[in-house]
N, C-alpha and C positions, 0 to 999 in steps of 0.2 A: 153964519147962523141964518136961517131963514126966517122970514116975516110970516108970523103967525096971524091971521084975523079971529079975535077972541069972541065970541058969541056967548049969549046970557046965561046958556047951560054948559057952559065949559067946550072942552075942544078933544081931539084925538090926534095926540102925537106922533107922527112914525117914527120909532125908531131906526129903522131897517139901515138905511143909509151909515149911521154909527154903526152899529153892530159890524156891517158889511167891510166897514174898513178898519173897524180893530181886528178885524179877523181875518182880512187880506183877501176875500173872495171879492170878485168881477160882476158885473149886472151880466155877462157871458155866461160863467161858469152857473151861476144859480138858475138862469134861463132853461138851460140845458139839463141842471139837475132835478128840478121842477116838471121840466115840458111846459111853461109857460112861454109866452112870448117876450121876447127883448124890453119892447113897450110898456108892459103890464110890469115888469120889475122895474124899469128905469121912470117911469111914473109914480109910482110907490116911493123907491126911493127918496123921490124928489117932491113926495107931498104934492105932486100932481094930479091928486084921483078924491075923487068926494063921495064915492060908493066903493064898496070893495067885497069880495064875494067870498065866502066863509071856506069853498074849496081853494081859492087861493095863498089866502091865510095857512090853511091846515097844509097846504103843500110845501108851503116856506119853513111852516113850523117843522115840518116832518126831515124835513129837509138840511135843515139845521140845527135839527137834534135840539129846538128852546122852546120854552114856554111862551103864550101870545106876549107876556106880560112883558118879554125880550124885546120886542118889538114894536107895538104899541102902549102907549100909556095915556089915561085920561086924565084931562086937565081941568081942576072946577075954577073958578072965575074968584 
């Protein structure tokens, strides 16, 4: 499980990494089915990113056929 830093208006969780492996797709396969870069999904993933860009999102979502709420969730304190 990863270490969360909770801030005083709550947090935003990625999902993606869950999702990604109940459903057995790759930071590869999504890469390539996106046109994103390796980086940009394997960051996400891993909760490594603190800005995220709304076409990125829409291309993950599109991409795997879910709703944002699939994939991020906010967190209140």
């Amino acid at each position: 499980m990863r270490s969360i830093e909770y801030k005083p208006y709550g947090n935003i969780d990625v999902k993606l990494d869950e999702y990604m492996k109940k459903n057995n797709i790759s930071t590869y396969a999504l890469a390539k089915a996106t046109n994103l870069e390796f980086n940009t999904i394997k960051n996400l993933r891993n909760t490594k990113v603190s800005r995220v860009d709304f076409d990125v999102l829409a291309k993950i979502c599109y991409v795997l056929e879910v709703d944002i709420s699939n994939i991020l969730e906010y967190i209140t304190v």
